[in-house]
C-alpha positions as CSV (number, residue, x, y, z in Angstrom):
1,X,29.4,68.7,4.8
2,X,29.8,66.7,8.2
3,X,32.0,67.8,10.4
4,X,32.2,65.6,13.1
5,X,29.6,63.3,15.4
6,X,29.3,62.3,18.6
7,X,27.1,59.2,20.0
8,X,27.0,57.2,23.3
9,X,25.3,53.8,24.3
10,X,23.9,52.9,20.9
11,X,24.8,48.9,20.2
12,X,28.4,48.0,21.2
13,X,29.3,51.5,22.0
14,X,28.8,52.3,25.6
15,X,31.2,54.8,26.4
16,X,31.3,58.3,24.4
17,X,32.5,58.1,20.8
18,X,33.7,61.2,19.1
19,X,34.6,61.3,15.6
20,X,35.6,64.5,14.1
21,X,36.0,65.2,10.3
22,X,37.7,68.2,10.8
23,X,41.5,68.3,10.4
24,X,44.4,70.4,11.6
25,X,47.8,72.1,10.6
26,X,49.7,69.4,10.4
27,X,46.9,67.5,8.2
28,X,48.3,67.6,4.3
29,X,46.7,70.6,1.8
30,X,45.7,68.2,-1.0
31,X,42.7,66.8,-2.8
32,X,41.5,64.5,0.3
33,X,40.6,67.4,2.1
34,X,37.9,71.3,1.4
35,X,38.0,74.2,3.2
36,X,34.7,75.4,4.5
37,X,33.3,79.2,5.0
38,X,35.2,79.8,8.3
39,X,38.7,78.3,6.8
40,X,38.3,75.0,8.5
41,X,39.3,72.2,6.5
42,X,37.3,68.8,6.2
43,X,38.6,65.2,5.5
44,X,36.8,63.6,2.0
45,X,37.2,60.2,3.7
46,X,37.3,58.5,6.8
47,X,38.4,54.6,6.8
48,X,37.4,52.4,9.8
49,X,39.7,49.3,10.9
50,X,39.6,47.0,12.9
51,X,39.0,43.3,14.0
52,X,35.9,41.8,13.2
53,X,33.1,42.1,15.7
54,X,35.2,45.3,16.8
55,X,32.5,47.6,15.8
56,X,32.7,49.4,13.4
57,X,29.5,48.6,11.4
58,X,27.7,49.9,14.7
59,X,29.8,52.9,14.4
60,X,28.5,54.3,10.6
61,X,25.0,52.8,11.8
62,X,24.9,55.8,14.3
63,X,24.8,57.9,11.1
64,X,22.4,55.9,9.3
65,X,20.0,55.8,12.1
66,X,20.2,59.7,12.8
67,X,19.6,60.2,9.3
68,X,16.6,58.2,9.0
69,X,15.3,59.7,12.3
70,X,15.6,63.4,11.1
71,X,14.6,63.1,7.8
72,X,11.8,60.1,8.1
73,X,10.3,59.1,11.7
74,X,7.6,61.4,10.8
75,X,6.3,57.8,9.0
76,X,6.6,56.0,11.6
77,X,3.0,54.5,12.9
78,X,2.0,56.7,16.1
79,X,3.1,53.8,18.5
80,X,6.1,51.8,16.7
81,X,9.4,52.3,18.7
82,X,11.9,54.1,18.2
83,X,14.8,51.9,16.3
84,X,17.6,52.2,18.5
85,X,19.4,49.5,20.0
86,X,21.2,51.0,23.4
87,X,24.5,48.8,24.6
88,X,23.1,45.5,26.5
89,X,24.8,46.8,30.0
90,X,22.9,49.9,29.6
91,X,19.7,48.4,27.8
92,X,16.9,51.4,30.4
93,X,18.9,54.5,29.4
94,X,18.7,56.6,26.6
95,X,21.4,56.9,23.6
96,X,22.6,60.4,22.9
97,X,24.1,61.5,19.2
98,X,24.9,64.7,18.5
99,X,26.0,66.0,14.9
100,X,27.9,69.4,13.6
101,X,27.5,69.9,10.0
102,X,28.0,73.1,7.2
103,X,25.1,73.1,5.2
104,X,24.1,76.8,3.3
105,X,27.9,78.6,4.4
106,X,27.0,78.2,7.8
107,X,28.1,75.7,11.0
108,X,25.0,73.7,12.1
109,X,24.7,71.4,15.6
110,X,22.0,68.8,16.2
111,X,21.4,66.9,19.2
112,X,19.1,63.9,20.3
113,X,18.5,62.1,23.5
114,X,16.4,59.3,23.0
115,X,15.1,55.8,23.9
116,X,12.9,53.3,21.6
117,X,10.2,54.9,23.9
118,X,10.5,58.5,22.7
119,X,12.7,61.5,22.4
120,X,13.8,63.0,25.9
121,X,15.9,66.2,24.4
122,X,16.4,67.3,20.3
123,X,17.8,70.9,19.2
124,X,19.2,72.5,16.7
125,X,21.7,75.1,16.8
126,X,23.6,77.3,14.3
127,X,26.6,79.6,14.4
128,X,25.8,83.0,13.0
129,X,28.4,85.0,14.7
130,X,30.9,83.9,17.0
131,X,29.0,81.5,19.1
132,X,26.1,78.9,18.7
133,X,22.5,80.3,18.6
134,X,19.1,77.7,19.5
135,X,16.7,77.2,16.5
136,X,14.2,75.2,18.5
137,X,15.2,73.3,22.1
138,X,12.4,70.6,22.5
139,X,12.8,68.7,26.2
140,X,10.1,66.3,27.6
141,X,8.6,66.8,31.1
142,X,8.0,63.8,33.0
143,X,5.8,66.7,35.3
144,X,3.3,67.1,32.4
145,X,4.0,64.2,30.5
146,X,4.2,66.2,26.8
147,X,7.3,68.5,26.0
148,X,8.2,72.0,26.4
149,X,9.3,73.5,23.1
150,X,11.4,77.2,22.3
151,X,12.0,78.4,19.1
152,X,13.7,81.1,17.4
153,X,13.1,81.9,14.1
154,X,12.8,78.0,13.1
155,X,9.6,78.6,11.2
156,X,7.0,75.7,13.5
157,X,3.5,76.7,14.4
158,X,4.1,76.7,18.5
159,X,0.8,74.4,18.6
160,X,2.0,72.2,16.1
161,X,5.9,71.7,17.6
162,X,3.9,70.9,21.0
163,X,2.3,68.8,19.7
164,X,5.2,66.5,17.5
165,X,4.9,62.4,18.6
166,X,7.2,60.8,21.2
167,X,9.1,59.1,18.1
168,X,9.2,61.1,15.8
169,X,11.6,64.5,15.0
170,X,10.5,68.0,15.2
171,X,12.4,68.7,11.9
172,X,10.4,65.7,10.1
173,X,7.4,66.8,11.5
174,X,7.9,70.8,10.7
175,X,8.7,69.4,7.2
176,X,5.3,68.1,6.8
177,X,4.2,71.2,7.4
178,X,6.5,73.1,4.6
179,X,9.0,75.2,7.4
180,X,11.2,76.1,4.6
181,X,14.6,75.4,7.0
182,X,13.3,72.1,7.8
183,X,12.2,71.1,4.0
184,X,15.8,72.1,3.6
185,X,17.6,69.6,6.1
186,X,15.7,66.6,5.0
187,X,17.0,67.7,1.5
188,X,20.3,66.7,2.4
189,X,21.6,63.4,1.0
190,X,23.1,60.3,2.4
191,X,23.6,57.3,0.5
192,X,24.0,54.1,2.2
193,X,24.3,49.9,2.1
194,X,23.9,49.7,6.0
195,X,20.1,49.0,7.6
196,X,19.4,48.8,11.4
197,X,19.9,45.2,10.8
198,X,23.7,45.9,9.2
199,X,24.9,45.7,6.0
200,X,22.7,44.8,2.8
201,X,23.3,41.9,1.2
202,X,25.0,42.0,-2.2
203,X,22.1,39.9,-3.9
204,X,18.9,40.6,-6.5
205,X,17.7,42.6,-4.1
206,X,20.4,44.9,-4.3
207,X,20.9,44.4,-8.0
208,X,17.2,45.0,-9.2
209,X,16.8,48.6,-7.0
210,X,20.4,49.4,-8.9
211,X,18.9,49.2,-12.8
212,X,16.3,51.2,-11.5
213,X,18.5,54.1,-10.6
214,X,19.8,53.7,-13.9
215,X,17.5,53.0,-16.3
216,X,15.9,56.6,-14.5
217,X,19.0,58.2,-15.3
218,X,21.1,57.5,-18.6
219,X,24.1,60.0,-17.6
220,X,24.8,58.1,-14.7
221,X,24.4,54.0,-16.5
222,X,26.7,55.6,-19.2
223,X,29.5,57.0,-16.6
224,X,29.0,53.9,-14.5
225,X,29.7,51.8,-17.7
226,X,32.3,53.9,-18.4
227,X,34.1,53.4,-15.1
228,X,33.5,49.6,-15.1
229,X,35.4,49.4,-18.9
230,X,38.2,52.1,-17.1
231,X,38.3,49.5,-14.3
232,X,39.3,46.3,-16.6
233,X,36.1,44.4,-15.6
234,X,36.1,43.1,-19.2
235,X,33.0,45.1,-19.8
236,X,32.5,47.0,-23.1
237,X,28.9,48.9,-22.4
238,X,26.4,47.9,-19.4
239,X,22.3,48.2,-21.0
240,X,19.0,48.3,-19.2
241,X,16.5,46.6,-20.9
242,X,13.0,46.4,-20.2
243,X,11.3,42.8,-19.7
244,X,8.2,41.5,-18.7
245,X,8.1,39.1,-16.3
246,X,4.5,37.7,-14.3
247,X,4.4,37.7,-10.5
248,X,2.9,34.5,-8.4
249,X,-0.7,35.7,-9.1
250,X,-0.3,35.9,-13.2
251,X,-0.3,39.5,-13.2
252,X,2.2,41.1,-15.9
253,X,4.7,43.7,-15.1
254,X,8.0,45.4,-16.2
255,X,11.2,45.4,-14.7
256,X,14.6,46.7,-15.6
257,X,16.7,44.1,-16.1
258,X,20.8,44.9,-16.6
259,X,22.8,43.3,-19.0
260,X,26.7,43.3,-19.4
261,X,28.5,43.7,-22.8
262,X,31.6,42.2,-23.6
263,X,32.9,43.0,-27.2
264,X,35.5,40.2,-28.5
265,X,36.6,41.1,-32.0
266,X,33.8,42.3,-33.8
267,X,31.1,40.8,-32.2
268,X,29.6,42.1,-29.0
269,X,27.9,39.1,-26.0
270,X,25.2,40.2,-23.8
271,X,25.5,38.7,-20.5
272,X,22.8,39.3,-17.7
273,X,24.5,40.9,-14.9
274,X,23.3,38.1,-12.2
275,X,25.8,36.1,-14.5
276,X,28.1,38.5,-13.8
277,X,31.0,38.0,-11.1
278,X,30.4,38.9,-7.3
279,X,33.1,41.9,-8.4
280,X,31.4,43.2,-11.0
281,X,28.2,43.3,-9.4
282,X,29.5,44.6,-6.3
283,X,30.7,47.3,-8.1
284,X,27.9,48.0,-10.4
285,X,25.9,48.6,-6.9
286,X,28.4,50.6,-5.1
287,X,28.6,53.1,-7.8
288,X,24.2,53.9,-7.6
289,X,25.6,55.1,-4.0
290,X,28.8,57.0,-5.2
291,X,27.6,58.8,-8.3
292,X,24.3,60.5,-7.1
293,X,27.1,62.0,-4.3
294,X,30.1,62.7,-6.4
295,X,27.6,64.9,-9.0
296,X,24.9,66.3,-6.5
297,X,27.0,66.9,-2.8
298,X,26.2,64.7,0.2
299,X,28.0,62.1,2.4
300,X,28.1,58.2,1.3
301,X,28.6,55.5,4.4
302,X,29.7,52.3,3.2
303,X,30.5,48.9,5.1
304,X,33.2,46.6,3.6
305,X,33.9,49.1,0.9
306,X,36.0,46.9,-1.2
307,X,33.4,43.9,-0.6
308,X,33.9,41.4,-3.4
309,X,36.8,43.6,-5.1
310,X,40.0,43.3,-5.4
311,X,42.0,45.2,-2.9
312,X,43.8,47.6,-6.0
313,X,39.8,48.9,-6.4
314,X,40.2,51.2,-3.6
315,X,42.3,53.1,-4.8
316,X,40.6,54.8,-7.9
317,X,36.8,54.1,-5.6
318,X,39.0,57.2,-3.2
319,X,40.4,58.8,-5.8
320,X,36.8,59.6,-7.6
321,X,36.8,61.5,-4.3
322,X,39.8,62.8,-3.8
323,X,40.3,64.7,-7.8
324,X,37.8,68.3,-7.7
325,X,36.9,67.2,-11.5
326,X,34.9,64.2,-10.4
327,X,33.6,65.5,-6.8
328,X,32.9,69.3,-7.8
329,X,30.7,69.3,-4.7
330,X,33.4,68.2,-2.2
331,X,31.0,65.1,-1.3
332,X,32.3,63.0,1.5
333,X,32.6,59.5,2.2
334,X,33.1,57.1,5.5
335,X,33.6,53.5,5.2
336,X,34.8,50.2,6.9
337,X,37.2,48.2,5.9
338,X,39.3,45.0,6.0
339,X,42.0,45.4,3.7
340,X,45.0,47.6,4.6
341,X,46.2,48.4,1.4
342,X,43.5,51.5,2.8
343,X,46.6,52.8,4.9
344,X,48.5,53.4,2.2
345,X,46.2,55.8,0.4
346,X,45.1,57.7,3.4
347,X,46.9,59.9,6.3
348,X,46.9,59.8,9.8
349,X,44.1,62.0,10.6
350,X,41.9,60.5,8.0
351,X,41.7,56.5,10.0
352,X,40.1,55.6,13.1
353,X,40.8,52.3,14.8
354,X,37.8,50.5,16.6
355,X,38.4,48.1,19.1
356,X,36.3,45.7,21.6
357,X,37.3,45.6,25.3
358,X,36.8,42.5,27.5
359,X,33.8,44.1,29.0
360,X,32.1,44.2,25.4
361,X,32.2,47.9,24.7
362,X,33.6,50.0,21.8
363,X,36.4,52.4,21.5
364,X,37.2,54.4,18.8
365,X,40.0,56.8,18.4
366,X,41.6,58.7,15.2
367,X,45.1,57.6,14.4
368,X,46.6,60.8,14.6
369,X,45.1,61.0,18.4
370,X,47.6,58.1,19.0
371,X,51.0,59.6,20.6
372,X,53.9,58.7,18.3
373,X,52.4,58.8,14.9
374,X,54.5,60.6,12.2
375,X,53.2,62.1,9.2
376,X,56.0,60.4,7.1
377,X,55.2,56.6,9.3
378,X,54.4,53.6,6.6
379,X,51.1,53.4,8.7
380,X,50.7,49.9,7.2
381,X,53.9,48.3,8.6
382,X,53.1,49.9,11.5
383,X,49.4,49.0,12.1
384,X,50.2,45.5,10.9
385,X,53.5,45.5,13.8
386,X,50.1,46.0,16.4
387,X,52.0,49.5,17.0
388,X,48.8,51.4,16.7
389,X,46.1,48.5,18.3
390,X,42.9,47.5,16.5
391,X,44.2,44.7,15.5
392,X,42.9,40.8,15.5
393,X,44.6,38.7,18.1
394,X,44.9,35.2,16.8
């Protein structure tokens, strides 16, 4: 479960961006929020607003990108660059992210200093009594050009954490080498439409990966079909069906193509789903992300989360969050959005504003951070009044 996470001069942030997860007193007890081990509670979800070109894509791209670099650089080819992209007034110095998380009962803390040249500080901590204790504090020296590594009880060969690549993480690398702790943080899930290049594209590209996950995994097409016919999308049943289709070079192979069924009377129509509309497909996408989460734990990051739906959508997307009978596992999501019907289903503590200032950088702040702000404020009226910032000026 994230907590909260911390990043500076990656994209159009250049200042420090904090964004915390956890909430306080004043916060409502109700199904948009867990407790954790130590009593501290954590927001489900976490809505970002703002104008466009404000920022807030780079923002959950800070997530994706730490994700990927934890769980994957170990890939990476020996000399590709690190994938980060620091703000354009601070292009020669590195971006720094740091991320606490509960995974296990326990409070973890990862940090990462880094450049698309290579890693200049990574560490992991844990809290085991009172305070934070080290796993593994990995810092290059320029002196002997390689990195001086410390461990305690992470698990890593000291040859072998030594010797871990410029770009790539000690955790990926240790998990090629079966440390049980580190085989057990790249376990962790995140599910995700945003690539270092933005948001994917709701297209065939999308649509094709989507059958897969279903035709892999019936339990999940039948609730996602159930939740489309719920939803009033005019669907009776959605079906996978196999079909074999030949490439440019005449070879033969199957695919899993999806097909949508609409009952009228007695008689039931298949239509393919790239006949669908842009709503339906959007949301037969979204809900390969969602659904692995909601049944399994993990955190979703979605941009545009009502993309090609109808604003009312939102409401029952949160709310398969929000109830404990369809996220047993307290799975969290944080997404970006345009419509505000968001504030109305959200508190204070639970939105963050992202704004551009005339020198090009980011800010970010959480509403409830904003002096003023009532519990019982119609945030909507209020954020539309430009009361709270963030807002387009036109």
């Amino acid at each position: 479960m994230l907590r909260s996470f911390t990043f500076q001069n990656f994209q159009s942030f250049r200042d420090p961006v904090s964004i915390s997860l956890e909430l306080n007193g004043h916060s409502p007890e109700d199904g948009r929020s867990f407790a954790v081990a130590d009593g501290t509670r954590l927001s489900k979800a976490i809505a970002l607003i703002g104008p466009n070109a404000s920022g807030k894509t780079a923002l959950i791209k800070s997530l994706v990108f730490l994700d990927w670099f934890v769980k994957h650089s170990f890939r990476a080819k020996p000399d590709e660059p690190i994938p980060l992209f620091a703000h354009f007034s601070r292009a020669s110095e590195p971006s720094t992210f740091e991320v606490s998380f509960d995974l296990d009962g326990r409070e973890w803390r990862y940090r990462l200093k880094a450049s698309t040249e290579r890693v200049y500080h990574e560490s992991l901590y844990s809290r085991r009594t009172s305070s934070l204790s080290y796993l593994f504090v990995r810092d290059w020296d320029p002196a002997v050009e390689g990195y001086r590594v410390k461990q305690r009880q992470f698990g890593m060969l000291a040859r072998e954490a030594g010797k871990v690549r410029e770009n790539a993480s000690l955790i990926s690398t240790a998990a090629q080498y079966d440390v049980p702790l580190a085989l057990r943080l790249v376990s962790t899930s995140l599910w995700s439409n945003v690539h270092a290049l933005g948001r994917l594209g709701m297209d065939h590209n999308q649509l094709m990966p989507a059958s897969d996950f279903y035709a892999g995994n019936d339990a999940f097409r039948t609730r996602m079909a159930e939740l489309l016919r719920e939803w009033d999308f005019g669907l009776s049943d959605v079906r996978i069906e196999k079909q074999t289709v030949q490439d440019e070079g005449g070879a033969s192979r199957e695919i899993n193509v999806p097909f949508g069924v609409h009952r009228i009377g007695e008689r039931a129509h298949r239509l393919m789903f790239l006949h669908e509309s842009s709503g339906t497909i959007g949301a037969f996408v979204l809900l390969s992300r969602i659904l692995p989460a909601l049944q399994h734990g993990g955190l979703v990051v979605i941009d545009e989360l009502e993309a090609d739906l109808h604003p009312h959508m939102l409401a029952p997307l949160l709310d398969l969050f929000f109830s404990p009978v369809t996220n047993p596992h307290n799975a969290q999501i944080i997404f970006t959005s345009h419509s505000m019907e968001v504030l109305g289903l959200l508190h204070k503590a639970q939105v963050v504003l992202v704004e551009k200032d005339r020198e090009g950088g980011s800010e970010a702040w959480r509403l409830d951070s904003v002096k003023g702000v009532r519990a019982d404020d119609n945030l909507y009226a209020k954020y539309m009044a430009g009361a709270y910032g963030a807002v387009p000026h036109v």
